[in-house]
C-alpha positions as CSV (number, residue, x, y, z in Angstrom):
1,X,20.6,-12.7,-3.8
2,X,18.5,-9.7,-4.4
3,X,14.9,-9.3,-6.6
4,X,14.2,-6.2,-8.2
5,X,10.8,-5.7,-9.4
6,X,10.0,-4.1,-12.0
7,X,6.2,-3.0,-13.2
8,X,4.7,-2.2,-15.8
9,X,4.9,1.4,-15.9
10,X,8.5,1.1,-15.4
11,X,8.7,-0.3,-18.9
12,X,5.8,1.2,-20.8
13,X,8.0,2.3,-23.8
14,X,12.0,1.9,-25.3
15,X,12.9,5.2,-22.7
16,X,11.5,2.9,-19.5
17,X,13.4,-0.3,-20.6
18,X,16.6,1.9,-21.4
19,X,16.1,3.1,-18.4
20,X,16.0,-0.6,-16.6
21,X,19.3,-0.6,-17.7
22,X,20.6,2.6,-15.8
23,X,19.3,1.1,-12.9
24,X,20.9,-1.8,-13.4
25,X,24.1,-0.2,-13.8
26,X,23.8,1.9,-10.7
27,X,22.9,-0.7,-8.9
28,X,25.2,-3.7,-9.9
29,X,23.5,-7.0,-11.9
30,X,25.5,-9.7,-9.3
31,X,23.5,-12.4,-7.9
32,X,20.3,-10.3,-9.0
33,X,16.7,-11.7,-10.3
34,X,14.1,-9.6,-11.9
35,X,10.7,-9.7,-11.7
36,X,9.3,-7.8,-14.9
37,X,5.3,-7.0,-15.5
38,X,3.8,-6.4,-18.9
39,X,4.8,-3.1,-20.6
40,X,2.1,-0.4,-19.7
41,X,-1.2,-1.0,-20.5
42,X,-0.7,-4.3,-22.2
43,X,-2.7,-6.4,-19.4
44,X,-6.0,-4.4,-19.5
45,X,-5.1,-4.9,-24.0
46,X,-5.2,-8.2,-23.3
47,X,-8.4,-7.8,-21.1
48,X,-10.0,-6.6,-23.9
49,X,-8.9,-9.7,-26.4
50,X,-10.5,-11.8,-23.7
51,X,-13.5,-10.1,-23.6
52,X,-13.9,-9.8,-27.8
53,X,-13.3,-13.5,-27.8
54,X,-16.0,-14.7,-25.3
55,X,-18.3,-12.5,-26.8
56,X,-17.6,-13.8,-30.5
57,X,-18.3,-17.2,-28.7
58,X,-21.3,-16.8,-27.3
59,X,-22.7,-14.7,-30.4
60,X,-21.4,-17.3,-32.9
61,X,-19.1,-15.1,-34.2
62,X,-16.5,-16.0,-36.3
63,X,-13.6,-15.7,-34.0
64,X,-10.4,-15.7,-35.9
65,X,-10.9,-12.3,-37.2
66,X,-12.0,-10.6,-34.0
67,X,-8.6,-12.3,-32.6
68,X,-6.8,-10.6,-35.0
69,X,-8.5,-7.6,-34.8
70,X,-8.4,-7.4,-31.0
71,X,-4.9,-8.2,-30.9
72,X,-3.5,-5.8,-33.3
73,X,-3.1,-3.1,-31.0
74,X,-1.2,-4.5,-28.7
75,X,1.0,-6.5,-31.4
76,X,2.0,-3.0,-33.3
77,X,3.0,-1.5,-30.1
78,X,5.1,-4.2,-28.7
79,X,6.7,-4.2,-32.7
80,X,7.4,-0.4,-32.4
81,X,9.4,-0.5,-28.8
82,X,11.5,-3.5,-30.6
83,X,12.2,-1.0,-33.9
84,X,13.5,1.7,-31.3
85,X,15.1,-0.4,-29.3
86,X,17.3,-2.6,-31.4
87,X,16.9,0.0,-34.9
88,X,15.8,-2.6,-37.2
89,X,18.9,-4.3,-36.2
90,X,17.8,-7.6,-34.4
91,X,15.0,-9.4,-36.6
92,X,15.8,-12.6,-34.2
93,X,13.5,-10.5,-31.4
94,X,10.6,-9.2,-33.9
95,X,10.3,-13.1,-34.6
96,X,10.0,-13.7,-31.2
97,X,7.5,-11.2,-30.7
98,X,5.4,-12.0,-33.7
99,X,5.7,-16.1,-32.4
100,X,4.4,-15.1,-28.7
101,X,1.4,-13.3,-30.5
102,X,0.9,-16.3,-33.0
103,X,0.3,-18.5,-30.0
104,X,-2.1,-16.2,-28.7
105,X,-3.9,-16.9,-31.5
106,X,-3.5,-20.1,-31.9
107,X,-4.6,-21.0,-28.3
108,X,-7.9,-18.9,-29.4
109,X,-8.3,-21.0,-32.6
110,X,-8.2,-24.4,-30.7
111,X,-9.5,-23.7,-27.4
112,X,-13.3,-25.4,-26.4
113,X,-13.3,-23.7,-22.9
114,X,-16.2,-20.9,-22.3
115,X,-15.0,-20.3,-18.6
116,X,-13.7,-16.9,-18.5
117,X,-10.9,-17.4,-15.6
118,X,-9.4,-20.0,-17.6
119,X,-9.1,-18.2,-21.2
120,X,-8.1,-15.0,-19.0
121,X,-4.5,-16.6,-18.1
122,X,-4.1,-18.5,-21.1
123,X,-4.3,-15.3,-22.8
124,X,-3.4,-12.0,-20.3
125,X,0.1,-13.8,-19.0
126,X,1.4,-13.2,-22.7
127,X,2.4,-9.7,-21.5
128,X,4.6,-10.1,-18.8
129,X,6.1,-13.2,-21.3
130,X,6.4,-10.4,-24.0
131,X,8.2,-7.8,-21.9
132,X,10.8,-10.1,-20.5
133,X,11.8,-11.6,-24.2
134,X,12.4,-7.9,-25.5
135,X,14.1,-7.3,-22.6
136,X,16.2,-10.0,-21.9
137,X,17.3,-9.5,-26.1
138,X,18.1,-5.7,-25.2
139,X,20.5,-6.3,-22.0
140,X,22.4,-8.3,-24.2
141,X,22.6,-5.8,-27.1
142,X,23.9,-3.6,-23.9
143,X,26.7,-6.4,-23.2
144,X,24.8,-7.1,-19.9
145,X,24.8,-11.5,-19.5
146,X,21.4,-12.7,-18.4
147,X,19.4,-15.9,-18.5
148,X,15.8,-15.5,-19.7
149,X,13.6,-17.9,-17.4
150,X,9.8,-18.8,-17.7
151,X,8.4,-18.2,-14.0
152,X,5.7,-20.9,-15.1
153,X,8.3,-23.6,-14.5
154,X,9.0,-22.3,-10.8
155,X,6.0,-21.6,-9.0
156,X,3.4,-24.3,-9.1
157,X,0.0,-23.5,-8.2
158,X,-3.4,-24.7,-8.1
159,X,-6.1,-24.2,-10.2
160,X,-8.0,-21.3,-9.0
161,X,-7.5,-19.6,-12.6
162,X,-7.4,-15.4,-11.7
163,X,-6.0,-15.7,-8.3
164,X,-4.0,-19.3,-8.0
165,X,-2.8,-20.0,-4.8
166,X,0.8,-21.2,-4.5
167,X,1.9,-25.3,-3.7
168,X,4.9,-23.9,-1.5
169,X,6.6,-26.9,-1.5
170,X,6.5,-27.9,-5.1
171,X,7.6,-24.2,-6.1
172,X,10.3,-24.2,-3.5
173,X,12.1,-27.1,-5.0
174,X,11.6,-25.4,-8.7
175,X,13.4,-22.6,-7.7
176,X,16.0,-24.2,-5.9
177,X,16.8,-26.0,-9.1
178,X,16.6,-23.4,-11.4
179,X,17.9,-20.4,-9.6
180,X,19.3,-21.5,-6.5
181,X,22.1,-23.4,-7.4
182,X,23.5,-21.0,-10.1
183,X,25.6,-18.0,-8.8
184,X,26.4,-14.9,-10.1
185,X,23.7,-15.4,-12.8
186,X,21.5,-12.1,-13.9
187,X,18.2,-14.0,-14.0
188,X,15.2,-12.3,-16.0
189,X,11.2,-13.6,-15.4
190,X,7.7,-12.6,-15.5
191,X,5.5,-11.5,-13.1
192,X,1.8,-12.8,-12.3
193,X,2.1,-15.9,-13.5
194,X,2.4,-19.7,-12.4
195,X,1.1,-23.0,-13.8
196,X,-0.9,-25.8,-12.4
197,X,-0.5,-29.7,-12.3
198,X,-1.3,-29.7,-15.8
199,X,1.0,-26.8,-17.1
200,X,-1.7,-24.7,-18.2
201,X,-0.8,-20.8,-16.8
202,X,-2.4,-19.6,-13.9
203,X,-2.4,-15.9,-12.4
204,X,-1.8,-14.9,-8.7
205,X,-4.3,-12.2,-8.5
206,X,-4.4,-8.6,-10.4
207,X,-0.6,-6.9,-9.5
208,X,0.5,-10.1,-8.7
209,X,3.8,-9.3,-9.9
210,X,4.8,-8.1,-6.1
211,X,4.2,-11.1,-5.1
212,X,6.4,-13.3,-7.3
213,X,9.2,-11.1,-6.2
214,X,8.3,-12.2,-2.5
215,X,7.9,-15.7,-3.4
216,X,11.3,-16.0,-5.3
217,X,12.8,-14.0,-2.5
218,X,11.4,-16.6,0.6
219,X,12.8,-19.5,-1.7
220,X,15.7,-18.3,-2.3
221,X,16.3,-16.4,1.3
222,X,16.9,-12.8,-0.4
223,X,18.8,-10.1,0.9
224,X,16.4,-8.2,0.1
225,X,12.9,-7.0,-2.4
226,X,13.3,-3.8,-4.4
227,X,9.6,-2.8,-6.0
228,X,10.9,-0.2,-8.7
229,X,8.1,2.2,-9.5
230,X,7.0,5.7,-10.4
231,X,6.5,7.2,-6.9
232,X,9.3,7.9,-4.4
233,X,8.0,5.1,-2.3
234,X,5.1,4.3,0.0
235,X,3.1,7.3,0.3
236,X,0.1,8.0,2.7
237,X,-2.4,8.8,0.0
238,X,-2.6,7.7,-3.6
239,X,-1.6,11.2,-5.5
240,X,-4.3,10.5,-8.3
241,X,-7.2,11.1,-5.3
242,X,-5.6,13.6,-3.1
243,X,-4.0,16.4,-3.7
244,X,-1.6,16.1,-0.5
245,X,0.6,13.3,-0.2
246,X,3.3,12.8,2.3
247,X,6.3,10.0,1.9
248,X,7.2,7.3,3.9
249,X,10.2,6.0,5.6
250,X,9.8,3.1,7.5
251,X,6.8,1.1,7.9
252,X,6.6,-2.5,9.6
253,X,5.2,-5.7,7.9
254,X,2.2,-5.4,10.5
255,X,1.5,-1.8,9.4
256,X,1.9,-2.2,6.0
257,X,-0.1,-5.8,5.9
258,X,-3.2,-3.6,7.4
259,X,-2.6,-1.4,4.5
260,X,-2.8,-3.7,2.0
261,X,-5.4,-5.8,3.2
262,X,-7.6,-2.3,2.9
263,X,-6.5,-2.1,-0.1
264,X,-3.4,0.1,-0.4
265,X,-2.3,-0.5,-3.5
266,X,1.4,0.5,-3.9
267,X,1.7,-3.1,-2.0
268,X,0.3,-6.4,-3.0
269,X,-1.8,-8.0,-0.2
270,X,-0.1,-11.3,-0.7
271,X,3.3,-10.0,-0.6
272,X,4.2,-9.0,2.8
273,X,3.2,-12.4,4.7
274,X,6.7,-14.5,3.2
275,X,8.8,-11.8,3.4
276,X,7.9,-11.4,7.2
277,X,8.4,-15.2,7.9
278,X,12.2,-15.1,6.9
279,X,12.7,-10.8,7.8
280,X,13.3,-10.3,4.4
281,X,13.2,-6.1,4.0
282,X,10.9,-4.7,1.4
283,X,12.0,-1.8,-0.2
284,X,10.0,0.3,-2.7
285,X,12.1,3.1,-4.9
286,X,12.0,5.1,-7.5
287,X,13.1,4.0,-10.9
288,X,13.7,8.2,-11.9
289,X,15.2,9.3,-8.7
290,X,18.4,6.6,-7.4
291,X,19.4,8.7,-5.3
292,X,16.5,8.4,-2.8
293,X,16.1,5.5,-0.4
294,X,12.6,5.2,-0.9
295,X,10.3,3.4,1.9
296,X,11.8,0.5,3.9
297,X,9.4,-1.8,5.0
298,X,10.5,-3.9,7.7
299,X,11.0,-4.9,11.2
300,X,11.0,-1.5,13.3
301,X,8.7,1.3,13.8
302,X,5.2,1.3,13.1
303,X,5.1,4.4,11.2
304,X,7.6,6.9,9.8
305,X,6.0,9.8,10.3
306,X,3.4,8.7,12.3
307,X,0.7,10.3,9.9
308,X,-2.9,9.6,8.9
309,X,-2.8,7.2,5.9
310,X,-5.7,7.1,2.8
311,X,-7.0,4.2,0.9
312,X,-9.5,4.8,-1.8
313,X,-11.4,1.7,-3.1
314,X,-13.6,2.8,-5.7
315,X,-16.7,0.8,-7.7
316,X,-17.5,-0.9,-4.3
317,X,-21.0,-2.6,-3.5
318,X,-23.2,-1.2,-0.5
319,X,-25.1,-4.6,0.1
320,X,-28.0,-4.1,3.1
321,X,-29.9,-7.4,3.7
322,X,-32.7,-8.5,6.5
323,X,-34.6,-11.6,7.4
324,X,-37.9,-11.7,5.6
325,X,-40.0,-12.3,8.5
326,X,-37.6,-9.6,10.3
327,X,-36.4,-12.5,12.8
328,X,-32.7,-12.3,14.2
329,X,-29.9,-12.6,12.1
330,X,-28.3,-15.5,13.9
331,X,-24.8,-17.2,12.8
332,X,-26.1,-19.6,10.6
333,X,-27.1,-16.9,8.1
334,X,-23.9,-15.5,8.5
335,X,-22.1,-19.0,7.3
336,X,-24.6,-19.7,4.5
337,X,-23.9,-15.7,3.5
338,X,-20.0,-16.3,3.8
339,X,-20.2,-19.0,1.4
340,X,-22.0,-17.0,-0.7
341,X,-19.4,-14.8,-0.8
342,X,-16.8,-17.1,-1.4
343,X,-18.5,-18.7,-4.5
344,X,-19.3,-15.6,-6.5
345,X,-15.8,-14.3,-5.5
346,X,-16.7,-11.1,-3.9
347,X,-14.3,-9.8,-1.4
348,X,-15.7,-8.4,1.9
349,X,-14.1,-4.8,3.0
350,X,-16.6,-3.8,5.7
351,X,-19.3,-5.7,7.8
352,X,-21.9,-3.8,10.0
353,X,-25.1,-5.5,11.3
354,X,-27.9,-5.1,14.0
355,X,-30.4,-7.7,15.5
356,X,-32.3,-7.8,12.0
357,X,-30.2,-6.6,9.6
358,X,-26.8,-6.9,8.3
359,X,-24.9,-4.2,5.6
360,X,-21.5,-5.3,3.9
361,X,-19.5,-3.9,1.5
362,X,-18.2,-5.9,-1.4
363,X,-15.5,-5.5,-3.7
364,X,-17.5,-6.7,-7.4
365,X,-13.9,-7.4,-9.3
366,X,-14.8,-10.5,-10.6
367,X,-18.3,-9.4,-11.4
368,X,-19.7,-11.6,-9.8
369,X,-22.6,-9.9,-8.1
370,X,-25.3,-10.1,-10.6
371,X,-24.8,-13.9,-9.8
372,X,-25.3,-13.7,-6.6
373,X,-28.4,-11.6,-6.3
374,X,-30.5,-14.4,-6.8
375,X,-29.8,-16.3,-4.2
376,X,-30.2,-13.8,-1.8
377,X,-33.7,-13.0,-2.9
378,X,-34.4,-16.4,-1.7
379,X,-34.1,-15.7,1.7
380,X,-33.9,-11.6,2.7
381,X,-35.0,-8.7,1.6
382,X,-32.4,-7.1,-0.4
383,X,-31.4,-3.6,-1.2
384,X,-27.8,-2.6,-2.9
385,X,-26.3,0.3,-4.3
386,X,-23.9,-0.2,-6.6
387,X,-20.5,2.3,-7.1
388,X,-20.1,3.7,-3.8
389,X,-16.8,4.6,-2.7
390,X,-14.9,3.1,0.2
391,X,-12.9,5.5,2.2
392,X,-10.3,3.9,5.0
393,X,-8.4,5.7,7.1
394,X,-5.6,5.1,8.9
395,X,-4.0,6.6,12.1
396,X,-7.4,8.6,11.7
397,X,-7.6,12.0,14.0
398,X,-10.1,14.7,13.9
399,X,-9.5,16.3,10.5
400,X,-9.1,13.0,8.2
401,X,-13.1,12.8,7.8
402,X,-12.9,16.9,6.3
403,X,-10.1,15.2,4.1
404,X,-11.8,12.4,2.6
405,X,-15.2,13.7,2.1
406,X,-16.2,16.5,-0.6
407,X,-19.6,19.3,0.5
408,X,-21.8,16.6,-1.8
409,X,-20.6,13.4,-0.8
410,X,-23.2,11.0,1.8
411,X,-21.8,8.7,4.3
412,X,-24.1,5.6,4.2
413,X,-22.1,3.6,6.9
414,X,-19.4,4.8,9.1
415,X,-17.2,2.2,11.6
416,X,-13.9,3.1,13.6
417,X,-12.0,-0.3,14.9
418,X,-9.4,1.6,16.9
419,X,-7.2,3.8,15.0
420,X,-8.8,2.5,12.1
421,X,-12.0,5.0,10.5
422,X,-14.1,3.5,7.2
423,X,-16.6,5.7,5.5
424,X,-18.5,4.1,2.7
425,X,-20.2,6.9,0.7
426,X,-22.6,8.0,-2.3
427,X,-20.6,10.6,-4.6
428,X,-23.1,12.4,-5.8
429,X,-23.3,13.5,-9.2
């Protein structure tokens, strides 16, 4: 069994899911499972419905017409990759189409809930569910046999809406069922998605898509993971922040773990950890160039080249606290700070402290540092800044500070663990 992956910018128009299909037919469809995101932009579209609905909510609003308003975008493009795709021919998909969007709605029109986590995977999964149904209609316009499957039915999860984590056990046994025991089937599911005990959708976490691939491929014990995306394959910079990017080879799962967990993001944090319990190669490719191998991640060498590799976190939180009374920081303020953490959801990228202080940086995704502020009033004296950027480096050696940093930038903390350099620092305007 092998998973291709598929994201979203693979599939952001009729050329990308045309496209699909070359690859497919390069590659062969046997035994194969893909993993398909929402078409281009669609998930941060259906952000933005989420956002116009809680806020027509809250303001008393009525909320059927901001629905319809908020979701018109994203209905006419989905409706205008079906008319290229299928030239008016196949009104059985439009249907489809309009139905998915009518549930959207209709979810809206019943639903009590304010919390944001839950309405945001009742509502933003409805992409990846969108791409796969035009999709899975178009490879069989193309005479290509596949079976359309709704990944909410496999992997069961609990219900930590935004970033679920998976009930192994449970989800093993779906896909056993459903996949498993089928051969030379062309499967077709969505990314990002899961459902709890009650079969409401859950999410795995924002590009969780890589890791349903990896999830379906530990259950299923996959030859191997294909990520197919718009890069060559793993580089050691992201080419929309530096100007000099360098391709590569071979990584190992322990390499390319400490990647991700800085925050690389060509590679879902999540991903690696099955696919290293059963050896399972990852391999990331390009979906315009099938002739080139891409990046092989694996058991192996650490690094091919051995080269300095760049993470760029940006919209980061510079968070400096000390005791009021300028007493030690001792552990137990670290545990009731950890905690802190944990319930406003704010990820930790960098720690530094002294005897009566103690600076970390936070990643504010889920917004949730407003939230927090209070409570650490409470107890320390606070001061913040907010939208710093987080430089990690790599394999650092003496010129990857001159890279990362611009004449007007201001390191505010610097730490090197090893080989590994982190600069957090003020852009200036």
């Amino acid at each position: 069994m092998r998973i291709f992956k598929f994201g979203g910018a693979s599939v952001k128009d009729a050329a990308g899911v045309q496209n699909l299909v070359k690859v497919l037919r390069h590659q062969g469809i046997e035994n194969t499972t893909l993993v398909v995101s929402a078409m281009g932009k669609t998930t941060n579209a259906m952000e933005e419905v989420v956002s116009s609905y809680l806020k027509a909510k809250t303001s008393k609003q009525p909320t059927q017409e901001v629905v319809t308003k908020a979701l018109a975008p994203s209905r006419a493009f989905h409706q205008q990759i079906v008319k290229e795709l299928f030239n008016g021919e196949s009104s059985d998909v439009m249907v489809q189409v309009n139905l998915l969007f009518d549930e959207i709605s209709g979810f809206l029109a019943w639903n009590k809930s304010l919390k944001k986590a839950f309405v945001y995977d009742q509502i933003v999964g409805y992409g990846e569910l969108l791409s796969t149904t035009i999709i899975s209609a178009y490879l069989t316009k193309e005479k290509i046999e596949n079976q359309w499957i709704d990944v909410r039915e496999l992997i069961k999860t609990d219900q930590n809406y935004r970033d679920a984590k998976v009930n192994w056990t449970l989800t093993e046994q779906q896909i056993q069922q459903h996949i498993g025991q089928k051969q030379n089937t062309l499967f077709i599911t969505q990314g990002f998605l899961g459902s709890d005990q009650h079969n409401f959708t859950t999410t795995l976490g924002r590009e969780g898509s890589d890791y349903t691939a990896a999830i379906l491929a530990y259950a299923l014990n996959a030859d191997a993971v294909s990520i197919w995306k718009d890069v060559p394959g793993v580089l050691n910079a992201d080419p929309r922040y530096f100007e000099q990017t360098e391709l590569l080879n071979q990584i190992s799962y322990r390499e390319a773990i400490e990647l991700a967990f800085y925050g690389a993001t060509v590679i879902h944090p999540k991903t690696l950890q099955p696919l290293q319990r059963k050896s399972i190669p990852l391999i990331v490719r390009s979906f315009s160039d099938l002739d080139n191998p891409g990046t092989k991640v694996s058991h192996g060498l650490t690094l091919d080249p051995m080269t300095p590799c760049y993470i760029l976190k940006r919209n980061q939180v510079l968070l400096q606290l000390a005791t009021q009374d300028f007493s030690f920081m001792v552990e137990e303020h670290f545990s009731a700070l950890f905690k802190l953490f944990a319930k406003h959801r704010l990820k930790v990228d960098l720690i530094q402290n002294s005897a009566i202080s103690f600076s970390v940086c936070l990643d504010n995704r889920f917004e949730g540092f407003q939230q927090l502020l209070p409570d650490l009033e409470q107890e320390f004296k606070v001061q913040y800044q907010q939208n710093v950027l987080l430089y990690t480096i790599r394999h650092a050696n003496e010129d990857s500070t001159k890279t990362v940093l611009q004449k007007n930038d201001k390191v505010l903390v610097e730490q090197r663990n090893g080989e590994t350099l982190q600069l957090v620092v003020k852009q200036e305007a």
